[in-house]
C-alpha positions in Angstrom: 58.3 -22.3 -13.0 59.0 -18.6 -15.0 60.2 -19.3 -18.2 61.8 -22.8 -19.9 64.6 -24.9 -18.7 67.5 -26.2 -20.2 68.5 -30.0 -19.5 72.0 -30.8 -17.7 72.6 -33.9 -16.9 68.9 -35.3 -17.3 67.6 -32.6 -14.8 65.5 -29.2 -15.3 67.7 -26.4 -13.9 67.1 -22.7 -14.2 69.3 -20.7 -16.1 70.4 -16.8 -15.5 67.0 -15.3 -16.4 64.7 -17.3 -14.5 63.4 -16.3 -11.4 62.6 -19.6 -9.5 63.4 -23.3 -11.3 65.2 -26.5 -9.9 68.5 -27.5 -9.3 69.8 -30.8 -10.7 69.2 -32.4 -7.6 65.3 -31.6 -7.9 65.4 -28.7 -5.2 63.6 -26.0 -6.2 65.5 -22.5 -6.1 65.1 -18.8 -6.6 66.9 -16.5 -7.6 67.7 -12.8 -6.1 64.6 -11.1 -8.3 62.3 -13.5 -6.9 59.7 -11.0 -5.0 60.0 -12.9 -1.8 63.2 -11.0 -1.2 61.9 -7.6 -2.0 58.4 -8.8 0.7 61.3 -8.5 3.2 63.0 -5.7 2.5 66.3 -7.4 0.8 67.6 -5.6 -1.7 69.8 -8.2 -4.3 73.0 -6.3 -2.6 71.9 -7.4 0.8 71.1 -11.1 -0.5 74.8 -11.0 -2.1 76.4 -9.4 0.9 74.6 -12.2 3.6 75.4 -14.8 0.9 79.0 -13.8 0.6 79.2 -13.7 4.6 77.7 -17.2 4.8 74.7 -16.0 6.6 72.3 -17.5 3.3 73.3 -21.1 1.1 73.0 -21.1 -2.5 73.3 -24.2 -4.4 75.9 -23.2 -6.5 77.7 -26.1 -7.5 77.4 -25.4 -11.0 78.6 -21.7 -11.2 81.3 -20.3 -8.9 82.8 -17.1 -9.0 82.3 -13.8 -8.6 79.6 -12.3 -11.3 77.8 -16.0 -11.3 74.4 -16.2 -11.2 73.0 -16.7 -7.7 70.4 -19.6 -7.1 69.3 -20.2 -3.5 67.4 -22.8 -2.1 63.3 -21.6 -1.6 63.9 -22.6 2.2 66.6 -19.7 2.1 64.0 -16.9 2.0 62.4 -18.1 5.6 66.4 -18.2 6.8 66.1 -14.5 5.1 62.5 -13.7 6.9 63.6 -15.0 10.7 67.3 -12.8 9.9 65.4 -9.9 9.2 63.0 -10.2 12.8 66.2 -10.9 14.9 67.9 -8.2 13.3 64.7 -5.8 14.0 65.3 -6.8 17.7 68.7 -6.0 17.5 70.7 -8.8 16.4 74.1 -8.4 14.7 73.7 -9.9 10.9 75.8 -13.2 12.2 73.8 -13.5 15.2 71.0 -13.9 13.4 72.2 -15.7 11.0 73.1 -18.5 13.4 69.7 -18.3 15.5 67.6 -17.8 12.4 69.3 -21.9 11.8 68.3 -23.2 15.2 65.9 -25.5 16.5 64.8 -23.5 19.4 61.9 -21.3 20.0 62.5 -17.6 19.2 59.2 -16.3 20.8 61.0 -15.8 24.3 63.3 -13.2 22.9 61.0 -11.6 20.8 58.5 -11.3 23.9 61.7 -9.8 26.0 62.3 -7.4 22.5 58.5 -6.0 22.5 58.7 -5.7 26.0 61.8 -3.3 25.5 60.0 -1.5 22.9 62.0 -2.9 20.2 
């Protein structure tokens, strides 16, 4: 973990100016300057905006509101990384969103993208 951690309610959870910690319920989180984000591309705006659309969880039961700090679950940033290949096929943002979530294999469609020269 970056930096300390303050005690709520027995647990270790992050506060604004950490970059990865755990929530109360043990689940370890990051936040939008984690450097995974920036590996794909995702500016903090583009986390926000796919957050704000529902495309990304956070697991902010603790802070709500607009100008809250952000914490996501680290499984988030593969959600992110699948997002980002769908969209490079040509996915709409919600489309890949929802496929990025699914249990199915992806290769099919990214075989018929390359194929396309996409």
């Amino acid at each position: 973990m970056v930096g300390r951690t303050t005690s709520v309610g027995g647990c270790g959870v992050v506060t604004t100016h950490h970059v990865r910690g755990y929530s109360p319920d043990g689940i370890e989180v990051v936040r939008w300057s984690d450097p995974r984000w920036a590996k794909l591309g995702l500016s903090h705006r583009r986390v926000g905006w796919w957050t704000a659309r529902g495309y990304l969880r956070t697991t902010d039961r603790l802070w709500k509101g607009s100008g809250s700090p952000r914490f996501w679950p680290v499984d988030e940033i593969e959600v992110a990384a699948r997002m980002v290949e769908l969209i490079g096929v040509g996915l709409t943002a919600g489309a890949a969103a929802v496929l990025a979530r699914a249990d199915v294999d992806l290769d099919p469609l990214f075989a018929i993208a390359r194929k396309a020269g996409l």
